[in-house]
TIGU-407208 format. One record per residue: residue number from 0; x, y, z of N, C-alpha, C, O in turn. Coordinates in pm, whole numbers. Layout:
BEGIN
NODE | num | nxx | nyy | nzz | caxx | cayy | cazz | cxx | cyy | czz | oxx | oyy | ozz
NODE | NUM | X | Y | Z | X | Y | Z | X | Y | Z | X | Y | Z
...
***
This chain:
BEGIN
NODE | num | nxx | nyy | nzz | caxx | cayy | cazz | cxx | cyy | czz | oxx | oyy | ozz
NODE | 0 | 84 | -117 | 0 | 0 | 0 | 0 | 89 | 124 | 0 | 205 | 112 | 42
NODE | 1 | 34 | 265 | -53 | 105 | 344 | -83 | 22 | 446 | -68 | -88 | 444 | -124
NODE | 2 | 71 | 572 | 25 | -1 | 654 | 56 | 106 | 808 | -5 | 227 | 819 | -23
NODE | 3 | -37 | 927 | -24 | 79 | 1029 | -88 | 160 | 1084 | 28 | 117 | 1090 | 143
NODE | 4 | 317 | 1136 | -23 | 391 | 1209 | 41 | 480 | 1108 | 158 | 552 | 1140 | 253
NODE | 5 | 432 | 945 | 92 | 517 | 869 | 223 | 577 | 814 | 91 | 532 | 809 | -23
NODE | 6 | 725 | 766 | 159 | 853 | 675 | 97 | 806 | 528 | 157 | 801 | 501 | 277
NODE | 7 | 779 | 454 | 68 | 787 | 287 | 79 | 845 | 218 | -17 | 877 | 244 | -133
NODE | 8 | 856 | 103 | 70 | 940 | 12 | -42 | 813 | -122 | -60 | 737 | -185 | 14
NODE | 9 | 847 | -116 | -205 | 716 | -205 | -281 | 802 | -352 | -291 | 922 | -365 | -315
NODE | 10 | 709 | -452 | -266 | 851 | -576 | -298 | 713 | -684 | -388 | 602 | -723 | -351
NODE | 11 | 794 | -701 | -522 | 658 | -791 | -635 | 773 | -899 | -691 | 893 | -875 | -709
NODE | 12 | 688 | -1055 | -718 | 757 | -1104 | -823 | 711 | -1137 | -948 | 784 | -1200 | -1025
NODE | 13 | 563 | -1094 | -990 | 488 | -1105 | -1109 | 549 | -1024 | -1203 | 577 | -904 | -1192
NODE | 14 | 577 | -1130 | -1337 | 637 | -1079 | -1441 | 578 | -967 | -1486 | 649 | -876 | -1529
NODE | 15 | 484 | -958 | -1485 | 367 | -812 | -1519 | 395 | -740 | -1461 | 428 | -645 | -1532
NODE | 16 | 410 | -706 | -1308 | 451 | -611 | -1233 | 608 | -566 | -1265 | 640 | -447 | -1268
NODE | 17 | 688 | -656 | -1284 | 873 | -629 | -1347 | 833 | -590 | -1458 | 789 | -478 | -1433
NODE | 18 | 820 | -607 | -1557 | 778 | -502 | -1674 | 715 | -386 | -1657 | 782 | -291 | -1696
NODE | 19 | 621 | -363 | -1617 | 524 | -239 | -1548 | 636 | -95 | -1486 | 634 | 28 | -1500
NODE | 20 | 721 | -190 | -1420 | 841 | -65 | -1368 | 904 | -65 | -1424 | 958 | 45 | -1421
NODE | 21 | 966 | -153 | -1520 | 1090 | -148 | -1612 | 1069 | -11 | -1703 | 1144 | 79 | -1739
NODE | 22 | 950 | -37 | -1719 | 907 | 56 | -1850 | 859 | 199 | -1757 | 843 | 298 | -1828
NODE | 23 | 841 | 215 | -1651 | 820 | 312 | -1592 | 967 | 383 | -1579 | 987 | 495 | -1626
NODE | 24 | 1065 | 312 | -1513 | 1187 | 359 | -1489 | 1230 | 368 | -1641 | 1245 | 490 | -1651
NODE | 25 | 1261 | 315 | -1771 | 1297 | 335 | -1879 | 1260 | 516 | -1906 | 1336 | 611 | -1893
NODE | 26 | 1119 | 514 | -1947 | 1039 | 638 | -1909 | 1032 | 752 | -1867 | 987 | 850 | -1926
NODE | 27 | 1085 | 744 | -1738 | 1070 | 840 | -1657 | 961 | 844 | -1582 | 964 | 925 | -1489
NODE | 28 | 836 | 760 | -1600 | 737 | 815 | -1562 | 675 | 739 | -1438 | 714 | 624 | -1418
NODE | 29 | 577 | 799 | -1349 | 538 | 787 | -1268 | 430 | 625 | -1255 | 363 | 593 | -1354
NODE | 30 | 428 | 556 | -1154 | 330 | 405 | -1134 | 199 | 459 | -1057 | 201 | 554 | -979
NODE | 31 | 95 | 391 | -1087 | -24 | 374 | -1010 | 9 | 244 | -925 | 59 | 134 | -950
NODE | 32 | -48 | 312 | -806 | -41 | 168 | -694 | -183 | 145 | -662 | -236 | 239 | -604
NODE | 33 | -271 | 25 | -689 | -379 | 9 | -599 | -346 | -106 | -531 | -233 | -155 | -531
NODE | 34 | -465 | -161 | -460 | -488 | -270 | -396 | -556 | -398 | -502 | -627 | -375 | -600
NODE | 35 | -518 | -519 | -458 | -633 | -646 | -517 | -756 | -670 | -419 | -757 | -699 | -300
NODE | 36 | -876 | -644 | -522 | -968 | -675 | -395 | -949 | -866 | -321 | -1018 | -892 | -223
NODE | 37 | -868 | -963 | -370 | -842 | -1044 | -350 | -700 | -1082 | -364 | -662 | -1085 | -480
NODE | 38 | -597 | -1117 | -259 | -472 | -1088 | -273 | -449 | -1246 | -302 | -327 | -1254 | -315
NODE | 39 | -479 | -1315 | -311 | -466 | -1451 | -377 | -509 | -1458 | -469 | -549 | -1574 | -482
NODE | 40 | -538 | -1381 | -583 | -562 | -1373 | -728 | -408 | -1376 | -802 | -330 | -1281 | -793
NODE | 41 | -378 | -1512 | -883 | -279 | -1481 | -911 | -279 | -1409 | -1027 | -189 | -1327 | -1008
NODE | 42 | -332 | -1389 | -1150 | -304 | -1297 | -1269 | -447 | -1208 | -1271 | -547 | -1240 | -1335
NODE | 43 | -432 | -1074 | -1178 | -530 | -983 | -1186 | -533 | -893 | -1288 | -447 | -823 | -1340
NODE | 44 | -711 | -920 | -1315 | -762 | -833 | -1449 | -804 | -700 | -1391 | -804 | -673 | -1271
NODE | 45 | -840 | -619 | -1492 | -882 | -514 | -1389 | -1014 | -470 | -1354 | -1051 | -354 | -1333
NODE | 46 | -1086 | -584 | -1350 | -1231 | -633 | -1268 | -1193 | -640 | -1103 | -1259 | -598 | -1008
NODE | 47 | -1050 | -717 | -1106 | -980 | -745 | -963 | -904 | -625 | -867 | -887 | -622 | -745
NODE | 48 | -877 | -554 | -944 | -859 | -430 | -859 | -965 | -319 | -796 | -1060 | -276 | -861
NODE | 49 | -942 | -288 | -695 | -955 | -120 | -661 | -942 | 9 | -754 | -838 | 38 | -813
NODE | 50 | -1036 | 67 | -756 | -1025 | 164 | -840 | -960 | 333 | -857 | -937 | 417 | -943
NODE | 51 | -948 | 305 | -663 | -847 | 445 | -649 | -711 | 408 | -544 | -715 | 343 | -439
NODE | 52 | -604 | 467 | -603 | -470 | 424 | -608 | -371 | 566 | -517 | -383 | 674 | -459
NODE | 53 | -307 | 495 | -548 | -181 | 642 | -492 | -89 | 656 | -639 | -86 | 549 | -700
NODE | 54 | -26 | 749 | -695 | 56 | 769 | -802 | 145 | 779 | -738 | 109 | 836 | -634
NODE | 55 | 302 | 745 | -735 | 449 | 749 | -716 | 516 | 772 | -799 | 469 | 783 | -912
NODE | 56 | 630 | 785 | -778 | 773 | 828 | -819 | 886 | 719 | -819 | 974 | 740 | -735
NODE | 57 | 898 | 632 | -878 | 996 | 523 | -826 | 1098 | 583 | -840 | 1132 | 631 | -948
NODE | 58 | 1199 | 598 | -679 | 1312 | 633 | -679 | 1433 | 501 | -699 | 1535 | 527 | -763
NODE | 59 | 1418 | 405 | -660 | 1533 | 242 | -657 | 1472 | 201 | -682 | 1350 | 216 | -675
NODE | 60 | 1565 | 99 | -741 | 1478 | -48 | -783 | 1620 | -105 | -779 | 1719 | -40 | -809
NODE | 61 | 1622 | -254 | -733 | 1666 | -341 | -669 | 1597 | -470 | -723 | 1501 | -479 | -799
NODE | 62 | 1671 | -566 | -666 | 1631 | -716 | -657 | 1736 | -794 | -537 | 1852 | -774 | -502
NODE | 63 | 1622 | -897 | -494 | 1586 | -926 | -344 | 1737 | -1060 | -423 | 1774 | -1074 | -540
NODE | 64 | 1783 | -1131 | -295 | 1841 | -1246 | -277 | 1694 | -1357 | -309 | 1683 | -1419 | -416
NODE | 65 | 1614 | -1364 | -221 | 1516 | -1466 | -286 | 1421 | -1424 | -424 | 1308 | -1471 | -437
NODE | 66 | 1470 | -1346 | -509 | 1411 | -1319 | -624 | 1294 | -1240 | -625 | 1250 | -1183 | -725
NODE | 67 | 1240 | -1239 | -507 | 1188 | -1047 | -522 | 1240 | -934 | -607 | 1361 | -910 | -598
NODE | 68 | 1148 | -843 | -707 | 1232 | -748 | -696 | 1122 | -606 | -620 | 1001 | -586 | -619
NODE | 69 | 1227 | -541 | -570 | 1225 | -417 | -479 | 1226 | -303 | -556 | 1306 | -297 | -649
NODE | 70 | 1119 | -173 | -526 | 1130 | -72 | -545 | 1066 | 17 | -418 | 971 | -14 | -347
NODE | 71 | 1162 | 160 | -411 | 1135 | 255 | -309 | 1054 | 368 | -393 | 1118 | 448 | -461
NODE | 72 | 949 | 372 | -388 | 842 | 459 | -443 | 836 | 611 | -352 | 857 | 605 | -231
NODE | 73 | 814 | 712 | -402 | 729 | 816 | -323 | 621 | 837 | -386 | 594 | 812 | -504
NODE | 74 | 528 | 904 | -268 | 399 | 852 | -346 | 355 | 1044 | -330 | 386 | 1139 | -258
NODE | 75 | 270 | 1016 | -443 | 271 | 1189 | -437 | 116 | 1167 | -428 | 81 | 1159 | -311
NODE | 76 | -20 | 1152 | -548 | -129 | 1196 | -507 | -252 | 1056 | -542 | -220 | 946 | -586
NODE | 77 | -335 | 1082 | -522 | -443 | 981 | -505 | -477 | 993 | -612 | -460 | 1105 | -659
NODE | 78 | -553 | 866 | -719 | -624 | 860 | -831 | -738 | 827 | -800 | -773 | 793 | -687
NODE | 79 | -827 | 836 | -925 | -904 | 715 | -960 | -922 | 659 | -1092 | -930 | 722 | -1197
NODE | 80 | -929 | 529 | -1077 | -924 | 504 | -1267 | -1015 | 524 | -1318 | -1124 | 494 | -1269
NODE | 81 | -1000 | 590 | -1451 | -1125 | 621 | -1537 | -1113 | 473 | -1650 | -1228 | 446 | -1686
NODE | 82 | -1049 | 412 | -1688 | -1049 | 350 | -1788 | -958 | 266 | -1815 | -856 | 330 | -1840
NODE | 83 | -938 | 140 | -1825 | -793 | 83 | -1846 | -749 | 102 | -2023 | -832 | 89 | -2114
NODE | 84 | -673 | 119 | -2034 | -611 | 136 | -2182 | -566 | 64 | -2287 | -578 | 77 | -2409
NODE | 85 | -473 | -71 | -2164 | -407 | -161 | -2214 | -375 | -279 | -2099 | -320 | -256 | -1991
NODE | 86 | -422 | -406 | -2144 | -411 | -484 | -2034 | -264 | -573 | -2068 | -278 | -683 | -2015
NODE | 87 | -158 | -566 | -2123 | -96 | -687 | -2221 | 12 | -565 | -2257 | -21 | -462 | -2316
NODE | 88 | 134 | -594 | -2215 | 223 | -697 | -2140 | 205 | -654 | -1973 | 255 | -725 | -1886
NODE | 89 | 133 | -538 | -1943 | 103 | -479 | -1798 | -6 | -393 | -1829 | -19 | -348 | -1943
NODE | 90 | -97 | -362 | -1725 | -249 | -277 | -1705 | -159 | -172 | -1715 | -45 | -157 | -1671
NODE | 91 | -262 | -74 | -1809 | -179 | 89 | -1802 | -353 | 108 | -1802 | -443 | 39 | -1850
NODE | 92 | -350 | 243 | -1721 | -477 | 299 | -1725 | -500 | 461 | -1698 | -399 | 508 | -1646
NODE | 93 | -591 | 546 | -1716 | -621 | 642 | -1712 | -703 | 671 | -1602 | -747 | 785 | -1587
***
């Protein structure tokens, strides 16, 4: 979870999610963080999410010894999604 104006560290190993930042950090640009309304969903559509998020800043990104990889986000302001855009190779949404 990611709230605005706090520093956390995000830790994912879904290939969707490592692409999602790759291409954010490539970029420059900023991640949406929500919640799964079910955290044992393993490949969430975006029927499965929450619809309002925190936007961040990924400052690091890292990878864990047990194959986690790690990022330290700041989180600046609250969304809500209007629309997903693109579900394939990662959810990008508006």
């Amino acid at each position: 979870m990611l709230f605005p104006l706090v520093l956390a560290p995000l830790s994912f190993r879904r290939k969707l999610n490592v692409c999602a930042v790759e291409e954010a950090v490539r970029r420059e640009l900023p991640i949406g963080v929500v919640c799964q309304r079910d955290p044992a969903t393993a490949a969430p559509q975006p029927i499965d999410l929450h619809s309002v998020g925190t936007s961040g800043q990924i400052l690091r990104v890292g990878r864990l010894p047990n194959g986690l990889h790690q990022v330290f986000v700041q989180g600046a302001r609250r969304f809500k999604i209007i629309n997903f855009l693109q579900t394939e190779p990662f959810l990008v949404a508006r």
